[in-house]
C-alpha positions in Angstrom: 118.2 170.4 148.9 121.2 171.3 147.1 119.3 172.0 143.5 121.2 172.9 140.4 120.5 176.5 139.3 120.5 175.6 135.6 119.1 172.8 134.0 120.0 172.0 130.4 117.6 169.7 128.1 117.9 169.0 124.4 116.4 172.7 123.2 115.3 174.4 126.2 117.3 175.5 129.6 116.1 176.0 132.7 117.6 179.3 135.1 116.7 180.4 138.3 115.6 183.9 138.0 118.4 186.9 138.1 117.9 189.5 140.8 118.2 192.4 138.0 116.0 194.8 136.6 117.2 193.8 133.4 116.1 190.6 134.1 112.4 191.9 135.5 112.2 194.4 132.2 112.8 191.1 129.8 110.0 189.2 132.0 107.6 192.3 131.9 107.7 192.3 128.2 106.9 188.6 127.7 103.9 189.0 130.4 102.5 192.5 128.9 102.7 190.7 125.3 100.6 187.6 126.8 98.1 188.9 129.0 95.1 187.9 127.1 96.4 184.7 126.8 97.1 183.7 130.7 94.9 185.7 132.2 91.7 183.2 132.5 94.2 181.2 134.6 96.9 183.0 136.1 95.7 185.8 138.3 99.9 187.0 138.6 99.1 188.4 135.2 96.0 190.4 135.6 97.4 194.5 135.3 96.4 195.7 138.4 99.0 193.1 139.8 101.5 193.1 137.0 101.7 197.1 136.2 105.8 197.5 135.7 108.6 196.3 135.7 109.2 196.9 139.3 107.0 194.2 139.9 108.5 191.3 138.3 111.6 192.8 139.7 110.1 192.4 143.2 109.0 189.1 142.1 112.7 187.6 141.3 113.3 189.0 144.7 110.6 187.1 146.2 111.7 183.9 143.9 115.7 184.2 145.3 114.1 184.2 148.9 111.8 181.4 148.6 114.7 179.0 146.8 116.6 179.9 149.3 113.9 178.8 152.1 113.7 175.6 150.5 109.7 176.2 149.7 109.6 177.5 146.1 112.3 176.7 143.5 111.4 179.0 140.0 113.1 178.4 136.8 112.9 180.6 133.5 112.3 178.8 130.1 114.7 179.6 127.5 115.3 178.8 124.0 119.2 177.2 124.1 119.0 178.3 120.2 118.8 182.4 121.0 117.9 182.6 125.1 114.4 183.6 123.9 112.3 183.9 127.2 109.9 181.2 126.9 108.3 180.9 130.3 108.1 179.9 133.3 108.5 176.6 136.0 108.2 176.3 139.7 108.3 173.8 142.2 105.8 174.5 145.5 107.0 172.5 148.2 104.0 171.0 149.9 103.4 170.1 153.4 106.3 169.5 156.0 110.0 168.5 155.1 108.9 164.5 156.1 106.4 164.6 153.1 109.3 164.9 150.1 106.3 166.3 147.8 105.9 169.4 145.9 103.2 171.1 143.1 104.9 171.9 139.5 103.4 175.3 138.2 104.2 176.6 134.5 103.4 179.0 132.0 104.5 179.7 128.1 103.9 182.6 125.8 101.5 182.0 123.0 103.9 181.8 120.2 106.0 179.0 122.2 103.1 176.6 122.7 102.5 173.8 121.0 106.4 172.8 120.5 107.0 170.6 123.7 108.4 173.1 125.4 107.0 172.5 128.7 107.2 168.5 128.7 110.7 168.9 128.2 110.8 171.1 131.2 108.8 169.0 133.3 111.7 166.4 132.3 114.3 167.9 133.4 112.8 168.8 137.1 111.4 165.6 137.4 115.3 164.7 137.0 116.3 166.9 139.0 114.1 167.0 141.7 113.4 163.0 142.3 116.9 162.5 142.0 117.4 165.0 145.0 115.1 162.6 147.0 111.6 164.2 145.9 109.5 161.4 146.0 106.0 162.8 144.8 105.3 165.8 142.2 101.6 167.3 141.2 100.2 169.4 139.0 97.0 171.0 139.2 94.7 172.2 136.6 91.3 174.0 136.2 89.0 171.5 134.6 88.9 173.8 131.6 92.2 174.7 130.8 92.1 172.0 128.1 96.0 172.3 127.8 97.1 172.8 130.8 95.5 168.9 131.8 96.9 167.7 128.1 100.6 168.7 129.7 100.1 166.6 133.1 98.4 163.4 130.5 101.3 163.6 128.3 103.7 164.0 131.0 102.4 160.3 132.5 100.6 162.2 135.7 98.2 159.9 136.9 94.6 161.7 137.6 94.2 161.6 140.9 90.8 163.3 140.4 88.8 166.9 140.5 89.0 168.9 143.7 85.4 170.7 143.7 85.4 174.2 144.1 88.8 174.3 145.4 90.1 177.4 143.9 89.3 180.8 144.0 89.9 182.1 140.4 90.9 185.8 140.6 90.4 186.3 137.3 87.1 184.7 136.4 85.5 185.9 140.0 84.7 182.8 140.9 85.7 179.2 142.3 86.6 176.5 140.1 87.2 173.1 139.8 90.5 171.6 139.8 91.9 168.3 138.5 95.3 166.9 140.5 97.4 165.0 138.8 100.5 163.0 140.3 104.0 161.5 139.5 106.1 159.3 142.1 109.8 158.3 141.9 110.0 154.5 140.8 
């Protein structure tokens, strides 16, 4: 797929990740200052896998290798107003090339929830992606991450239903329920 690298919405942008460690220091900071507030759900974040720097620099490495590869396509969230470092979205390809589907994954920072951020985000790769041919997006979410399910609702995902014991939840120790939602290209 030949995917823009930036995405431009109404208040947001989307950017692949830069290979830089200026780049990975900015993204530390935002993910040291949020911890508490992803952790429950996003293992990434726990410190004995996020320790430095280094590692989110390794991890826009690992982001320019898998958009290259076709099977993960990351995007920062920025504020348009002051390129504020909002978040995060990715698009996991899923199953073969034939099946044209892939998983939407996202994350804010505390203070930038709440402002439709994210629904603007999953507007413009919806755009983008479905446009490019993709003919099925999903989004998962634990069956308690209250806002998380909220995002795929307002978003028009239809519940597909709750995959029992699905996931293995590094940072609660245990596995959890998950609820899939779905989008097709009309």
């Amino acid at each position: 797929m030949d995917l823009n690298q930036k995405l431009e919405g109404e208040r947001i942008y989307l950017q692949k990740p830069e290979v830089s460690f200026e780049f990975a220091l900015k993204m530390f900071n935002v993910v040291d200052a949020n911890r508490d507030f992803v952790i429950p759900w996003l293992a990434w974040a726990l410190p004995e896998i996020t320790q430095s720097a280094e590692d989110d620099f390794s991890y826009a490495l690992e982001a320019d290798k898998a958009w290259k590869n076709g099977e993960r396509f990351e995007y920062v969230i920025y504020n348009k107003e002051n390129d504020d470092f909002l978040g995060t979205i990715a698009l996991i390809k899923r199953g073969n090339e034939k099946n044209k589907a892939f998983e939407i994954g996202y994350w804010l920072k505390k203070d930038a929830q709440g402002n439709g951020y994210i629904q603007e985000a999953i507007k413009l790769v919806e755009n983008e992606f479905f446009y490019n041919g993709i003919i099925r997006l999903t989004i998962r979410a634990d069956v308690e991450n209250e806002k998380s399910n909220n995002v795929a609702k307002k978003a028009g995902y239809t519940f597909e239903g709750t995959l029992r014991k699905s996931q293995y939840n590094m940072c609660l120790h245990e596995f959890r329920d998950i609820n899939l939602y779905s989008k097709i290209k009309e």
